[in-house]
N, C-alpha and C positions, 0 to 999 in steps of 0.2 A: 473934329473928324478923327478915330482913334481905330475906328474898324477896319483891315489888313484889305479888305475887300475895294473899300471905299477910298482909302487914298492912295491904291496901285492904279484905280481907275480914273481920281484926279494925276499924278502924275503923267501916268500914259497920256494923256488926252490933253494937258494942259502946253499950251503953244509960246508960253514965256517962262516957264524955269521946269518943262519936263519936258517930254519925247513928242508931244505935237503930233500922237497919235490919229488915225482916224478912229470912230466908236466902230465901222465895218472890218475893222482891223484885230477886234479884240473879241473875244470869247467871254463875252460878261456876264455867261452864266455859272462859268466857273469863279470869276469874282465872288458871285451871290453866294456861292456855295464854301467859299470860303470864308466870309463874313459870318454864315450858320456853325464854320466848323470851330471860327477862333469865339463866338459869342459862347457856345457851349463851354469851352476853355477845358480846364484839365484839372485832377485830384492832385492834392499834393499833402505830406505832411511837416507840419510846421514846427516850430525850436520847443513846443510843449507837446510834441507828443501828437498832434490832431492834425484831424482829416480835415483840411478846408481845399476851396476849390474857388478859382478866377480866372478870367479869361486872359486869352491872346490880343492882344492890343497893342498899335505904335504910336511910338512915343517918339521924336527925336528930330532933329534937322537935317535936311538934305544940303549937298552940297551941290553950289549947282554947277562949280567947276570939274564935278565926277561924269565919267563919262554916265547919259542916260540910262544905257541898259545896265551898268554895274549897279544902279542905284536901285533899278527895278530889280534886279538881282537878291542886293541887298533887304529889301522891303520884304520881298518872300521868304527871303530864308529868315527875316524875324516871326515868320508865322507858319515856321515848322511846314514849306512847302519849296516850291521848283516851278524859275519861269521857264516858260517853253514855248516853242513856234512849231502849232500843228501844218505841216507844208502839205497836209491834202485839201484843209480850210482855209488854211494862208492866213491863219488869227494866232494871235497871241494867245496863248493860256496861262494858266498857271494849275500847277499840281499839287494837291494837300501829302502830305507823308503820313499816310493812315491805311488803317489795312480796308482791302478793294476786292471788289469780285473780279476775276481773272474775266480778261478779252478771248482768250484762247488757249487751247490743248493742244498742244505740238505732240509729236511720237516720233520715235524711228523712222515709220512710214512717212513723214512729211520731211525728211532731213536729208539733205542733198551732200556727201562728204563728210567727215570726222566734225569731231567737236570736242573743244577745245575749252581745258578748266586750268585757272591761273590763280592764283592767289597773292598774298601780301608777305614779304619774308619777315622772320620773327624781329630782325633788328627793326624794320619800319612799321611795326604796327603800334600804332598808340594805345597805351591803357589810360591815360589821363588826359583832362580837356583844361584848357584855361581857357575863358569867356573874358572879355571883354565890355563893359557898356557904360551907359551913362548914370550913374546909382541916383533917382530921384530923391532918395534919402540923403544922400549929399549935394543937393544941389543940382542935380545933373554932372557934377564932375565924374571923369571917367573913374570906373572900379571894376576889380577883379573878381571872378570867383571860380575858385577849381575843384574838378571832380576827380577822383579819383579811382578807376575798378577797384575792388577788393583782390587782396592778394590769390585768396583760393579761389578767385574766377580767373586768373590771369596764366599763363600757358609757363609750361617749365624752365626756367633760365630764361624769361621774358626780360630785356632791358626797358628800363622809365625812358617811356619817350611820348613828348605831349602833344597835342592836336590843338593847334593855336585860331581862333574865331575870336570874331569882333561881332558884332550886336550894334551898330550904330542907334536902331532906332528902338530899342526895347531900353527901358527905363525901369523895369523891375525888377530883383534879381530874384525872385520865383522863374520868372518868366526865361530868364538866362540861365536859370540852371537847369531847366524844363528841355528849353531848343540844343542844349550845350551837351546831357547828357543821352540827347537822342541821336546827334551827331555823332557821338564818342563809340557807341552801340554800336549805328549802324555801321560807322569807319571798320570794325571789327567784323562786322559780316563780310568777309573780302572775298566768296568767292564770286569769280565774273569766268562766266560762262558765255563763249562766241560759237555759231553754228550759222548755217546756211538752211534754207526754208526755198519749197518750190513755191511758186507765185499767188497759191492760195492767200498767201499772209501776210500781201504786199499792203495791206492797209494796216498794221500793225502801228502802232505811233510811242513814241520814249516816253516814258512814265508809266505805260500800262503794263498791268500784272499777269505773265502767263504761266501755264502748266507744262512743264517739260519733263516726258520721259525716258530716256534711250536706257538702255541694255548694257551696252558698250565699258557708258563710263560710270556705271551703278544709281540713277537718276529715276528715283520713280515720285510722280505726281510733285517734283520741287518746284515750289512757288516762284519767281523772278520776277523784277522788276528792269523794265526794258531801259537801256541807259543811253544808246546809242542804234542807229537804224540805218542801214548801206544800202 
């Protein structure tokens, strides 16, 4: 069992070393959907130069003294997604991190009060990740492996400061430097944008992608991904 889809779904459900989920509990068609997303897998180029491509796969042991949901935690984020509890189904999900058709079109007109754009100050932004995991090449013994932005992508008088991740269940390091450098990317997309919506958009749910444009604060058609919902 190596597909992300298939053992968050033993986990979940398993009643002696997981969370002793109910199967009414969980959204397992988001599962499916991410078993399609990690089998397709991803393009990469290899130490000669070449275009090869493998999938998303876990690899590794749970601990069963972690608490359960850190473990499910950890399971998704080896396959480049996000667990979540949709609280209008009252199911578990999980979220791929890939680009989505937006839920909804905010504007002006649906904005109740100011809005509010914050970012990351230049001392706390990471330009470099270090990964963590179990290198199958060695054994399973833990190994490192680190990214680095390029200097001429990196912002004026930027200080090195790294973005530390662990990988428990990835055993590849294509596969860690895949989840590590997309991490490291989006850490660097910082802006978070909060606003207030009248009740049309009360079904809105965290992980989905919407369109926001106001005037105000120079925002036309910017894509967002919902991180938090009051």
């Amino acid at each position: 069992m190596t597909l992300p889809g298939d053992v968050m779904y033993d986990y979940m459900t398993n009643t002696r070393y997981g969370a002793g989920l109910s199967t009414s509990d969980i959204d397992t068609s988001t599962l499916t959907a991410l078993n399609t997303f990690c089998s397709t897998g991803f393009t990469y180029t290899d130490a000669n130069q070449q275009a090869a491509s493998g999938p998303i796969d876990i690899n590794g042991l749970v601990d069963t003294e972690t608490e359960c949901l850190r473990n499910m935690e950890e399971i998704a984020e080896s396959a480049c997604s996000w667990l979540s509890y949709d609280i209008h189904e009252g199911k578990w999900v999980v979220i791929i991190n890939q680009p989505t058709a937006t839920s909804a079109t905010i504007t002006d007109s649906h904005l109740v009060g100011e809005v509010g754009i914050t970012g990351t100050l230049l001392t706390q932004l990471n330009n470099q990740v270090e990964v963590k995991f179990p290198n199958t090449d060695i054994l399973d013994r833990s190994d490192f492996v680190k990214i680095k932005i390029p200097v001429q992508d990196q912002l004026d008088n930027e200080p090195g400061t790294t973005l530390q991740l662990e990988l428990p269940f990835t055993n590849k390091q294509v596969v860690a430097e895949k989840v590590g450098l997309v991490a490291l990317k989006q850490a660097r997309a910082d802006k978070i944008v909060t606003f207030t919506t009248d009740y049309s958009f009360i079904s809105l749910k965290a992980g989905e992608v919407i369109s926001l444009t106001s005037a105000g604060v120079g925002l036309t058609n910017k894509l967002l991904r919902i991180v938090t919902v009051q």
